[in-house]
C-alpha positions as CSV (number, residue, x, y, z in Angstrom):
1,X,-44.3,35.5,32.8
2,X,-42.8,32.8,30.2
3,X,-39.7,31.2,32.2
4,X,-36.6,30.8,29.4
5,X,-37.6,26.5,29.8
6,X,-41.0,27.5,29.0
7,X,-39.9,28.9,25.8
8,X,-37.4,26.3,24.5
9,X,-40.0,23.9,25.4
10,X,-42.0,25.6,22.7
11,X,-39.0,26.4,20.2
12,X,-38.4,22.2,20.3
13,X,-42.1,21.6,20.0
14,X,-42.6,23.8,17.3
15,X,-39.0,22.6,15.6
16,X,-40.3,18.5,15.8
17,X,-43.9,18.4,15.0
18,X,-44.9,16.6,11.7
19,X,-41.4,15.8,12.1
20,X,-41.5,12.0,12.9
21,X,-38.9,9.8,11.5
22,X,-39.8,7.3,9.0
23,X,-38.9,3.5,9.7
24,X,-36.1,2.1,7.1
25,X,-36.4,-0.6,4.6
26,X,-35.1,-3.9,5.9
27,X,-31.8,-4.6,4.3
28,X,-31.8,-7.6,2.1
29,X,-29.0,-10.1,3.8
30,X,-28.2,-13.6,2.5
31,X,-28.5,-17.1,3.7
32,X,-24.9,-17.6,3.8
33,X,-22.5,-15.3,4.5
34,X,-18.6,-15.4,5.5
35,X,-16.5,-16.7,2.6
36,X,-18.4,-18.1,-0.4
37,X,-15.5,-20.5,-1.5
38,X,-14.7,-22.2,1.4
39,X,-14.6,-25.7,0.0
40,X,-12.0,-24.1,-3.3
41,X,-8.6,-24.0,-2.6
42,X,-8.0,-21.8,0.4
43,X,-4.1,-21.4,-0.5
44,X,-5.2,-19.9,-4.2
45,X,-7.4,-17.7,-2.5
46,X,-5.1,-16.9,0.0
47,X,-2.4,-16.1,-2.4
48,X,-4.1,-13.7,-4.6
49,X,-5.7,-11.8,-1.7
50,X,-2.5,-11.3,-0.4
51,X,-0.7,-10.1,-3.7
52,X,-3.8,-8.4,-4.1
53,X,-2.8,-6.2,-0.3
54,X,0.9,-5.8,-1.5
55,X,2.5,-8.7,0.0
56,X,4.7,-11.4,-1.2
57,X,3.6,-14.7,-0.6
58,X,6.6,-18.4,-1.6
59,X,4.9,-21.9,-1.1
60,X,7.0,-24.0,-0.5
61,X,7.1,-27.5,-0.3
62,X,8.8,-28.4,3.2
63,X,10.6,-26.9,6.2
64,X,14.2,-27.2,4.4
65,X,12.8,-25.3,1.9
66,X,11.4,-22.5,3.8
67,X,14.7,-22.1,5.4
68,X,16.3,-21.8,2.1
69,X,13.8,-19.1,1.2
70,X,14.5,-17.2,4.2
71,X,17.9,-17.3,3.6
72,X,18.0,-15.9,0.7
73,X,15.4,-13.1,1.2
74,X,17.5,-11.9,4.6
75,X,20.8,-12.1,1.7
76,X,19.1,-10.0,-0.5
77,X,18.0,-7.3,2.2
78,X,21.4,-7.3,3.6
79,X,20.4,-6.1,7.3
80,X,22.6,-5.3,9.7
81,X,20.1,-6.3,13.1
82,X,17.5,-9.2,12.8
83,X,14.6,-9.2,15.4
84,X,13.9,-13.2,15.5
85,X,11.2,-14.7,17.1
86,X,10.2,-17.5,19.6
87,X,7.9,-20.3,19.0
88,X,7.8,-23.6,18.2
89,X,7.8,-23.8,14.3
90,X,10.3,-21.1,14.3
91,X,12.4,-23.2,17.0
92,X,11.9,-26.5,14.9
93,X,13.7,-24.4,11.9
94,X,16.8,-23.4,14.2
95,X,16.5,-20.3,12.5
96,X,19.6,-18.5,15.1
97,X,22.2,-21.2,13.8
98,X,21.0,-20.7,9.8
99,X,21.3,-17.5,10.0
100,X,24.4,-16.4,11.5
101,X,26.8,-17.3,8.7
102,X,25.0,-14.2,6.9
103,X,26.9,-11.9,9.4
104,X,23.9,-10.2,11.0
105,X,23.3,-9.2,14.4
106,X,20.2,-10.9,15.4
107,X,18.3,-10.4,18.7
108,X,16.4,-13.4,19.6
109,X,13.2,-12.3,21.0
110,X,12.2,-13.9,24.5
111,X,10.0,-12.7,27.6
112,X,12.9,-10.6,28.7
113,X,13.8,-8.8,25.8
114,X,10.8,-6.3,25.4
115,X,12.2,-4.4,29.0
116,X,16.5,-5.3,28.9
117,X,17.0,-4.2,25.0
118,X,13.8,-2.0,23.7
119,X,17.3,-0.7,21.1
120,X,17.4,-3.3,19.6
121,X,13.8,-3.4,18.6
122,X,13.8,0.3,17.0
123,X,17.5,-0.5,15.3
124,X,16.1,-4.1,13.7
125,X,15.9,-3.7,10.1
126,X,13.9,-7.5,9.7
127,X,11.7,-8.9,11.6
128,X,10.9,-12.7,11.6
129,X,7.9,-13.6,12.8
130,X,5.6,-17.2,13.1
131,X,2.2,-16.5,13.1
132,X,-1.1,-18.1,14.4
133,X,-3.6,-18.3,11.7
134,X,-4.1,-17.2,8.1
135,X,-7.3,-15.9,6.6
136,X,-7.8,-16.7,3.1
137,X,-10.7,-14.5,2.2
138,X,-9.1,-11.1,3.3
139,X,-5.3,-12.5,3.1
140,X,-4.6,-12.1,6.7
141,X,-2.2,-13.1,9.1
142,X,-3.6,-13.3,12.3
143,X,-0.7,-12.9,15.1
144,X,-1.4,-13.1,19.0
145,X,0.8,-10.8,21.4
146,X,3.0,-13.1,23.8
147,X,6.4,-12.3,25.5
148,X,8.1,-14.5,23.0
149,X,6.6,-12.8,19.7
150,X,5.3,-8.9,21.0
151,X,3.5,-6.4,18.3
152,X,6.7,-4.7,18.2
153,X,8.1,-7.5,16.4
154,X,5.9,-6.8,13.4
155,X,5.5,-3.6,13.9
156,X,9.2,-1.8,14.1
157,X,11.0,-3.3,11.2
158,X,11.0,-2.1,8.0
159,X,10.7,-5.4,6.6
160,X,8.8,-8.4,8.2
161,X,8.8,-11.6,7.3
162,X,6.8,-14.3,8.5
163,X,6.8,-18.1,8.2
164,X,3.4,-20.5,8.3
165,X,2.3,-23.8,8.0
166,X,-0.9,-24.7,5.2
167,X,-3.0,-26.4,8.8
168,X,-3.1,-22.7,10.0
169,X,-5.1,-21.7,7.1
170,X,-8.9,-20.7,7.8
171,X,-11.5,-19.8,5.3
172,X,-12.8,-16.5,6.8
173,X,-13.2,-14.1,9.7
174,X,-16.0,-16.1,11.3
175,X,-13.7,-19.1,11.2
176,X,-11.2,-17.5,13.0
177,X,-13.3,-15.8,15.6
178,X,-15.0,-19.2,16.1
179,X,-11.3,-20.5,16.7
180,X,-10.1,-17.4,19.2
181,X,-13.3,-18.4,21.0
182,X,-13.3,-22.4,21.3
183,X,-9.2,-21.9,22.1
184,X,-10.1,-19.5,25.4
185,X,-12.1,-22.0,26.5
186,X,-9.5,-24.7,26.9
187,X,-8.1,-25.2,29.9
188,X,-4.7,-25.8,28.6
189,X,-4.5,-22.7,26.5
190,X,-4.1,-19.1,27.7
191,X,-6.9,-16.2,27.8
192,X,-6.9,-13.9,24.6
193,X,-3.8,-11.7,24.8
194,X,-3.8,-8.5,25.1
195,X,-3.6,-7.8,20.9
196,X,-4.8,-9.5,18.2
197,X,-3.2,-8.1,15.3
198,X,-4.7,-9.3,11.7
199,X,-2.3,-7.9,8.9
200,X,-3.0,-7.3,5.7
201,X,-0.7,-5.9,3.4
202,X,2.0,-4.0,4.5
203,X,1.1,-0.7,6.4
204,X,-0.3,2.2,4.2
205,X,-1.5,5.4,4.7
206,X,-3.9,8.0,3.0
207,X,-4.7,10.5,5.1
208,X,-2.3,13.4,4.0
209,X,-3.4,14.8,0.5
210,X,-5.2,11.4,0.1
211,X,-2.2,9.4,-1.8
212,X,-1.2,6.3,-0.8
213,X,1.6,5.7,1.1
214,X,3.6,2.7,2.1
215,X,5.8,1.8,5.3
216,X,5.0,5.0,7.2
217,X,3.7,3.5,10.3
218,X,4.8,0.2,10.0
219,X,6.9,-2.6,7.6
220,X,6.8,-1.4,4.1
221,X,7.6,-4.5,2.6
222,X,5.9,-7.9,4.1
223,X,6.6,-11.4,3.2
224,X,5.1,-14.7,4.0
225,X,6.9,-18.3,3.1
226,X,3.9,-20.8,3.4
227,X,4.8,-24.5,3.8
228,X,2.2,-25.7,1.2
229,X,1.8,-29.7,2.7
């Protein structure tokens, strides 16, 4: 008598012979790959990619004049709560004393504010943020989670706006993975956190009725003042 395995022994015989697959072409790669320009100008590049994403990039010349820049975008947003970060090109800028003339409430960020005032993180309107790198062939900034800067930071207000330096520029991804992996080696420097966020653009979406949509599941507007020396 033919046992049920017997038969779909059979059935999956029958179903794969003269059925082999066939092997694939090799695909054609090139000798180089990563970012093609890395010895143009990196800022250009940078710059274009990110208008390109739906950000809004200022070089500026110096610190002064980022501050200056900051100032007047947090005017011109007219916030009510400020999320403001910790670290030490956003210390240097002694950013709380600049901008409390405006008349904003700002929450200084630190490794107890996550747990003792998680309100004040969904009420922020801005967020101001330093990050760690830039990427100039996809027009990313490349943030690390810490206490003193979390995702939420980027992630809750409507608006973020972040502050860098022109040394934390890097040509491409591989750069930058290259630099995540030489910097967990150092005995000085902390393991990877726990999120490494690379933002491009502000947040979109397309899922519903495939039409773009901006600022649903994060900042809708982003900015980025560049110290260009």
């Amino acid at each position: 008598m033919t046992t049920r395995e017997d038969f779909l022994q059979r059935v999956r015989q029958a179903a794969t012979a003269d059925r082999r697959p066939g092997s694939s072409p090799p695909l054609p790669t090139r000798g180089q790959v990563g970012y093609q320009g890395a010895g143009a100008d990196l800022v250009a590049r940078f710059r274009d990619e990110f208008l390109a994403a739906g950000g809004y990039p200022y070089l500026v010349p110096d610190h002064e004049a980022a501050v200056a820049r900051l100032l007047d975008l947090v005017k011109s947003r007219s916030p009510r709560r400020v999320l403001l970060g910790h670290g030490t090109f956003l210390d240097a800028l002694v950013l709380g004393e600049r901008l409390r003339p405006l008349g904003v409430e700002i929450t200084a960020v630190d490794t107890g504010t996550p747990q003792t005032n998680r309100e004040a993180f969904f009420e922020a309107e801005l967020g101001i943020s330093g990050v760690d790198f830039l990427v100039a062939e996809t027009g990313s900034l490349v943030l690390l989670a810490r206490p003193e800067e979390p995702r939420s930071l980027s992630l809750l207000p409507p608006v973020h706006i972040a502050l860098a330096e022109r040394r934390q520029l890097l040509p491409d991804l591989f750069d930058l993975f290259d630099m995540l992996a030489n910097q967990e080696k150092q005995e000085d420097v902390p393991l990877l956190p726990s999120c490494v966020s690379l933002i491009t653009g502000p947040s979109k979406t397309g899922d519903i009725e495939l039409r773009l949509v901006t600022g649903v599941h994060g900042p809708g507007e982003l900015h980025l003042i560049l110290v260009n020396e």
